[in-house]
N, C-alpha and C positions, 0 to 999 in steps of 0.2 A: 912134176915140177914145171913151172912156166920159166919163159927167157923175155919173157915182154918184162921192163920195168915196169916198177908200178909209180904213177905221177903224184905229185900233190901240188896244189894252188891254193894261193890265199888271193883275196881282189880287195884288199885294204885298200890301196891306191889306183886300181883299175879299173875302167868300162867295163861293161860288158862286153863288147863288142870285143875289147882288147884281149879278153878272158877267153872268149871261144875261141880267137886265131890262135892263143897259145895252145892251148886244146887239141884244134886240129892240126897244128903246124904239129905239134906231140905224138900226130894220131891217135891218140883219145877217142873211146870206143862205147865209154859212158863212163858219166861224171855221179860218184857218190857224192852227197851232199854228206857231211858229218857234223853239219851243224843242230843242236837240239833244238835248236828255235830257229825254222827256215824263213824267216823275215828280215830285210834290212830297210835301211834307212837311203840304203845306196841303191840307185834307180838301178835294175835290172835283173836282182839279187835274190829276190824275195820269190819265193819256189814255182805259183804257178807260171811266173813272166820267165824265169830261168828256164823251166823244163821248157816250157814253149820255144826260147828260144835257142834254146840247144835241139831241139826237134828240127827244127829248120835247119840247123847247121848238119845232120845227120847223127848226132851223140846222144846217147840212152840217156837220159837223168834217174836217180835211185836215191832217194831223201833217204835218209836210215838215224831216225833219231836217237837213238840208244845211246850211239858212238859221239853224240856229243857231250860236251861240258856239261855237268851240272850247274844252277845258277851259282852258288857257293865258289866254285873253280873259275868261274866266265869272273865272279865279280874279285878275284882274286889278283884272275889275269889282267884287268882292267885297271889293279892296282901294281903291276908292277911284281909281285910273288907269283913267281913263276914254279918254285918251290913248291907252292903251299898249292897252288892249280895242279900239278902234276902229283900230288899225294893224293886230291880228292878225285882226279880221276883215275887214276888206275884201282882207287877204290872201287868205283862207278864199276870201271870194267869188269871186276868179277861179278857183279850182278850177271844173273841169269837170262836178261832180257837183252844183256849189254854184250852177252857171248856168244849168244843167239844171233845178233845183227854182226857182230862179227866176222861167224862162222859164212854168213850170206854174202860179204865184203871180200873174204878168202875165196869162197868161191868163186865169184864175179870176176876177181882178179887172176885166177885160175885160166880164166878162158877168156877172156877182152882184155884189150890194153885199159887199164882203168884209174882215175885221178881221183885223189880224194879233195873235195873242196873246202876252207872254211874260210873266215875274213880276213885273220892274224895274215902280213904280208910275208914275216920273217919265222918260216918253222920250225926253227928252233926254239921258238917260247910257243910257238902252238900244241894242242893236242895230237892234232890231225898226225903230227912227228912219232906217236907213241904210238895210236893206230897204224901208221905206214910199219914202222919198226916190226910191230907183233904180224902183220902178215907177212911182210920180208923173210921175218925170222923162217915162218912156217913154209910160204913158198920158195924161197933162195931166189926171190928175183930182187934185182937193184931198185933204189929207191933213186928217184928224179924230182925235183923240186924247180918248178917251173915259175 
């Protein structure tokens, strides 16, 4: 069982820059990406500029597409059913490739302090909530929302 919390970030409204001081100010030890689509629109976000510059900051980056939204959930979320996102993914989740990247998420968090990232700012309507939760469950370490 770990004692490290496990982190989660959204950078809806944030730099990047602002992103990795939370990070490390967190201790943050690598950063899982849980977005299915690691691209943004928001300068610094989009996976090879993040992992880069999370490299320089000292933090692992680990993109694990599984664990995101399917587009069905994302365009749900975008409307406001938050409901109707959280039924299509935990569907998602029992997929085999989705328990899979989990089970590498549990582990990860087993052993480094580790944050899960996606864009939503408030995790409570994100998914990243439902992944943190199910490794919580499994490790017993606290969840931190950064």
């Amino acid at each position: 069982m770990t004692t490290k919390p496990l982190a989660t970030i959204g950078y809806e409204a944030a730099t990047q820059d602002a992103v990795i001081a939370r990070l490390k100010d967190a201790g943050v030890e690598t950063l899982i990406d849980v977005r299915a689509v690691a691209a943004s629109r928001r300068a610094g976000f989009s996976k090879t500029l993040l992992a880069a510059s999370l490299a320089e900051a000292g933090i692992d980056y680990v993109h694990l597409r599984q664990l995101g939204t399917p587009k069905p959930g994302r365009d749900a979320a975008r409307k406001g059913r938050i409901a109707e996102m959280t039924a299509i993914f935990e569907d998602h989740m029992a997929e085999p490739a989705a328990q899979l990247e989990l089970a590498r998420a549990k582990a990860l968090a087993a052993e480094r302090k580790v944050a899960l990232l996606c864009f939503e700012a408030d995790h409570q309507g994100c998914h990243r909530k439902i992944v943190a939760d199910l490794i919580s469950a499994e490790l017993g370490c606290a969840v931190e929302n950064l």
